[in-house]
Every structure is written in C-alpha cells, then in structure tokens.
C-alpha positions, -999 to 999 in steps of 0.1 A, spaced: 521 -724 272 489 -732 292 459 -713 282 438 -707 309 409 -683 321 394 -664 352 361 -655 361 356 -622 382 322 -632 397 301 -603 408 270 -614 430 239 -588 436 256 -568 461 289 -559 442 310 -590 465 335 -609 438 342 -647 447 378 -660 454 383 -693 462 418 -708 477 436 -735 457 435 -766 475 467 -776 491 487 -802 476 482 -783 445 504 -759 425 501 -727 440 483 -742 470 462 -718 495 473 -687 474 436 -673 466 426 -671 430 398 -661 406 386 -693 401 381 -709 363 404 -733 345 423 -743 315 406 -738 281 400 -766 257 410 -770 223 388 -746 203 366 -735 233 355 -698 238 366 -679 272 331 -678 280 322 -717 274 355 -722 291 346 -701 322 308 -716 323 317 -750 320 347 -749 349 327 -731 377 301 -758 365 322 -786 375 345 -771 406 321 -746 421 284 -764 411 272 -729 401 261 -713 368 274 -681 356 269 -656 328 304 -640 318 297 -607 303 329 -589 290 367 -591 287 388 -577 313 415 -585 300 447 -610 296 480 -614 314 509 -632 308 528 -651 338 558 -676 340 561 -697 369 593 -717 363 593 -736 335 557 -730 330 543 -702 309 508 -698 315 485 -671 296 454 -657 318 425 -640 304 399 -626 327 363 -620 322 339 -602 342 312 -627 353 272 -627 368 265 -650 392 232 -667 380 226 -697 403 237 -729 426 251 -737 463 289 -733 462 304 -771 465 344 -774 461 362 -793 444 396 -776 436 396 -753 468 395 -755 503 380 -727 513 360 -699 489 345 -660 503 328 -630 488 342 -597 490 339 -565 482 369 -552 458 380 -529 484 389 -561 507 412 -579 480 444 -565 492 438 -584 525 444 -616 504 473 -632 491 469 -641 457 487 -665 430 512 -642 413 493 -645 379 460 -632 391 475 -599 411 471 -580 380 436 -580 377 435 -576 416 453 -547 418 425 -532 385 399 -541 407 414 -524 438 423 -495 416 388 -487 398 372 -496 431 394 -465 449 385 -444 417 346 -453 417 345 -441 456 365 -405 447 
C-alpha cells in the first residue's frame, strides 16, 4: 500500500490550489490536491511541507486533519490523508504538473479529479453549499 498525503491549500481569499498531474504520469491531467508520498517515519505535516517545497517552490503551514481515504487503482492500493493547509509564501514553479489554478470550493465540480481525491472534493463542495445556506 502507498502512503501518501494531500494538502487543501487555502490562500487569503478562501481560493484552494489544484494543480493537474503532468502527462506521462499515472493519472495524468486528472487535477489533484497536490502533496506526495510520505516517508518512512515522517509526520502528514512534514510530509505535506516538504513536497509542496520541492514540486510547487512554496511554503505552507498545514493546520488540521481532514481526513483519510482509502483508493485502489488496479493493483495499487494507495491510502490518502488530507490536511487543511495555509498558504504562507513563494511563486508557484511546477514540477509534477502542467498546469496549477486557485478556486473557490464552489468551482471544484467543474474539475475532473483523480478518483482518490473526489472524496474530499465532494466535503469541500458539500460544507461550501452548507456555509452559503
């Protein structure tokens, strides 16, 4: 099973950051969460810090759980647990994706997203519609 984990990045006007996996690559231009697989005996947190560090260029603070989600694809069983993240500093550069954008949570259903991350898409669609009642 691959362990891997996904920031929800929230900049100061309430956008979240998705990026699209680069093609060539499994999953390719599905949009994701972006973050990566976590090290032996490395927290969520340092995980999610140390990826958007190296694909993204950008610092982050992640600053709770949202929670974990289990996904097969094939043969390959991967375990994703998401954190709510600040967006502290940098310029965007990619390196895993071709193309990033900031939007509001209202807009992620106008996405396609890799089947793993649709869970915590369809939460953030889902206390967005609640939050506006």
């Amino acid at each position: 099973m691959l362990v891997v984990a996904a920031a929800i990045i929230e900049n100061e006007v309430g956008q979240i950051l998705i990026a699209k996996r680069k093609m060539g690559k499994a999953q390719e231009g599905l949009w994701e969460f972006p973050g990566g697989k976590i090290e032996h005996n490395e927290s969520v947190e340092d995980c999610l810090k140390r990826e958007l560090q190296e694909e993204m260029n950008i610092q982050i603070q992640p600053y709770e759980s949202y929670g974990e989600h289990d996904h097969n694809y094939g043969s390959t069983h991967i375990r994703l647990y998401a954190h709510k993240a600040n967006f502290v500093s940098g310029e965007i550069m990619l390196v895993d994706h071709d193309e990033y954008m900031w939007v509001y949570p209202t807009e992620l259903g106008e996405y396609e997203f890799a089947p793993a991350d649709v869970k915590f898409v369809e939460m953030l669609i889902g206390y967005s519609a609640e939050s506006m009642d």
